[in-house]
C-alpha positions in Angstrom: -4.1 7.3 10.0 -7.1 5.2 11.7 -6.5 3.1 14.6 -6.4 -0.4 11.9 -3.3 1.5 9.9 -1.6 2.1 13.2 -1.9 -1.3 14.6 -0.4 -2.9 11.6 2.4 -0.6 11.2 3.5 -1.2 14.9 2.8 -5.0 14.2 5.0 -5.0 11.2 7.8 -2.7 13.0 8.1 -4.7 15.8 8.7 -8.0 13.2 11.2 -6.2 10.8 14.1 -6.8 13.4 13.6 -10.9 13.4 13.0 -11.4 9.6 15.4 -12.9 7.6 17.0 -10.6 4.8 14.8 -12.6 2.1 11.9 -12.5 4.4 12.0 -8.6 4.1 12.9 -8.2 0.8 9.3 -10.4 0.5 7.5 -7.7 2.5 9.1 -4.9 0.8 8.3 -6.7 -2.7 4.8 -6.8 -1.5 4.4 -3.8 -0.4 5.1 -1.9 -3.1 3.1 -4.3 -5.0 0.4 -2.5 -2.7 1.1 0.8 -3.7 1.0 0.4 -7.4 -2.2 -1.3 -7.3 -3.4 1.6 -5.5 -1.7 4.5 -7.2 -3.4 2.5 -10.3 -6.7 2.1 -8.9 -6.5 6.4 -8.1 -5.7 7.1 -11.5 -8.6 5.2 -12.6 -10.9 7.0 -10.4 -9.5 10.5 -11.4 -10.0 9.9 -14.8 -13.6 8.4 -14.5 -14.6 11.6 -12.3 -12.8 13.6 -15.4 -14.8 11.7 -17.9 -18.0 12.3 -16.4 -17.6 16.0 -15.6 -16.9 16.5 -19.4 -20.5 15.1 -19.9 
């Protein structure tokens, strides 16, 4: 983890505890939001990178 990632985890830690119930079922909403974009955006990648080594 780079010094940005660590930085916004500690940011978002120290905010958890003062956040409404709706406020963190935002962030969590978002969040994994985040991750499905991302797992997508992998898969994408992977099978480009497949595609191209069958050529």
């Amino acid at each position: 983890m780079n010094e940005k990632e660590e930085r916004i985890l500690t940011t978002i830690a120290m905010l958890i505890p003062k956040m409404s119930e709706p406020e963190k079922m935002y962030l969590l909403g978002q969040a994994e939001g985040m991750a499905l974009m991302k797992k997508k955006q992998q898969a994408a990648e992977e099978k480009k990178e497949t595609e191209l080594q069958k050529v």
